[in-house]
N, C-alpha and C positions, 0 to 999 in steps of 0.2 A: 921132248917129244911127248904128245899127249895121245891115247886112245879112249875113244868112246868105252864102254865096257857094256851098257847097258840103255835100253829106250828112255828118254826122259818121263819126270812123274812130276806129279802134280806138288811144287816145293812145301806145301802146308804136310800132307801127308809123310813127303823126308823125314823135317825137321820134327814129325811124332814117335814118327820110326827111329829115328836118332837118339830122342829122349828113351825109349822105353830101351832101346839098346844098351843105353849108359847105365841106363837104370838096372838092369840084366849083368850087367858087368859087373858093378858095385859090388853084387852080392856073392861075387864067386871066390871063393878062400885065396887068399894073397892079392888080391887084385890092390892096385897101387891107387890112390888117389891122389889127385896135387900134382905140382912140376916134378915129374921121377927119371924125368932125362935130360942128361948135363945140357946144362945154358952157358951162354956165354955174352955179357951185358956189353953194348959198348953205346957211349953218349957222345954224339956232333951237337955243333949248335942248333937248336930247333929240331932234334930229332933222336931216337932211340931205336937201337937196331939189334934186335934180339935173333942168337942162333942157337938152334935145338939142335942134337944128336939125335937120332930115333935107331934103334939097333935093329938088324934085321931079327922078323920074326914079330915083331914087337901090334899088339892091336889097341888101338888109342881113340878116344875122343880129344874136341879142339873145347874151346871154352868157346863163348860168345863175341865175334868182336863187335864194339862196339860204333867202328868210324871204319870204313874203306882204308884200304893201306894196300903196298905192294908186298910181294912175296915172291923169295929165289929158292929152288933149291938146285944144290950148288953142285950136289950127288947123290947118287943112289937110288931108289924106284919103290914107287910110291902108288895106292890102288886108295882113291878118295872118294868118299861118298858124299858130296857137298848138298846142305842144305836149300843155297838160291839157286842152286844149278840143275836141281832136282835129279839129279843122275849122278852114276859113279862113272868115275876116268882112273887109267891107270898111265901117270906121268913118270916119264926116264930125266934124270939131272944129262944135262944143261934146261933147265926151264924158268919162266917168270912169269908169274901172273898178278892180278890183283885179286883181294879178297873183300869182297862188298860188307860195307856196314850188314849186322845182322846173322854172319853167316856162322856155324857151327859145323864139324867135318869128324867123319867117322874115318878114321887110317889106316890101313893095315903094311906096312914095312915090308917088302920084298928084299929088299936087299940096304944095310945100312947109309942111311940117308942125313943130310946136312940140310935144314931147312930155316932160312934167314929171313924176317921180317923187317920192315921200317914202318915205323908210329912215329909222327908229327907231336912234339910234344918240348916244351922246355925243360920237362919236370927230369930231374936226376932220381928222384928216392920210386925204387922199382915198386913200395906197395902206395904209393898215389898214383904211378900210370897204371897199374892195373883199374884200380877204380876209375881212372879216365878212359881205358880202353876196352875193357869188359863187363860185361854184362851177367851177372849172378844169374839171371833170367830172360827168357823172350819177353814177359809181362812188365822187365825194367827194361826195358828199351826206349829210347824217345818216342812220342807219336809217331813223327814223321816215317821212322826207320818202320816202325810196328804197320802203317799203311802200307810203305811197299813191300814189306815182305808178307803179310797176309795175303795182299791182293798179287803175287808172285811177279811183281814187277819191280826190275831193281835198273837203274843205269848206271852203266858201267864204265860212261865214258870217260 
């Protein structure tokens, strides 16, 4: 189940407010940087399917993805501020969505949540799909990706 939470905004302006947010974050005594919540790897053929714990209470940034991909969570509830969506929703497990190339997500954890991705990928060794699926920066993104999310046009079909 998904709720609106808020009017949409203009996604260039988000994804600023996201940075300075993280950036806010950084610098607050104990704040954790990196993967700080249990994962759990598993590899099919042609694919990598990564699942996160997020603990209730918990407030989080996403990294950059790089490629479109689907995404479950499987439990728990969840208040997201997504960068192409330009607005925040607060989603209850059972849900699926997809996450568009480009996009970055501010979280905040209501109650302890199980959140499962699939990446298109052959690669087994977890720090080459990072660098095939994330992005250090909005400025390393491909062109392509970099067009439509400046000009706040993404399909999502």
């Amino acid at each position: 189940m998904i709720t609106q939470l808020q009017l949409k905004e203009d996604p260039k302006v988000v994804r600023q407010n996201i940075l300075k947010a993280e950036d806010m974050m950084k610098r607050v005594p104990g704040a954790m940087l990196g993967d700080c919540c249990p994962l759990k790897h598993t590899f099919v053929d042609g694919a990598y399917v990564r699942e996160i714990f997020m603990p209730k209470g918990l407030f989080l940034t996403s990294k950059i993805h790089k490629k479109t991909h689907p995404f479950f969570i499987m439990k728990g509830d969840v208040s997201v501020l997504n960068s192409e969506e330009g607005g925040a929703v607060r989603i209850k497990a059972p849900y699926s969505g997809i996450t568009p190339a480009g996009t970055k997500r501010i979280l905040y954890i209501h109650e302890d949540t199980t959140w499962i991705t699939v990446h298109v990928t052959d690669e087994v060794d977890l720090e080459k799909i990072e660098e095939e699926i994330i992005a250090p920066s909005y400025e390393a993104l491909s062109n392509d990706i970099v067009e439509k999310i400046q000009g706040g046009i993404l399909c999502l079909g």
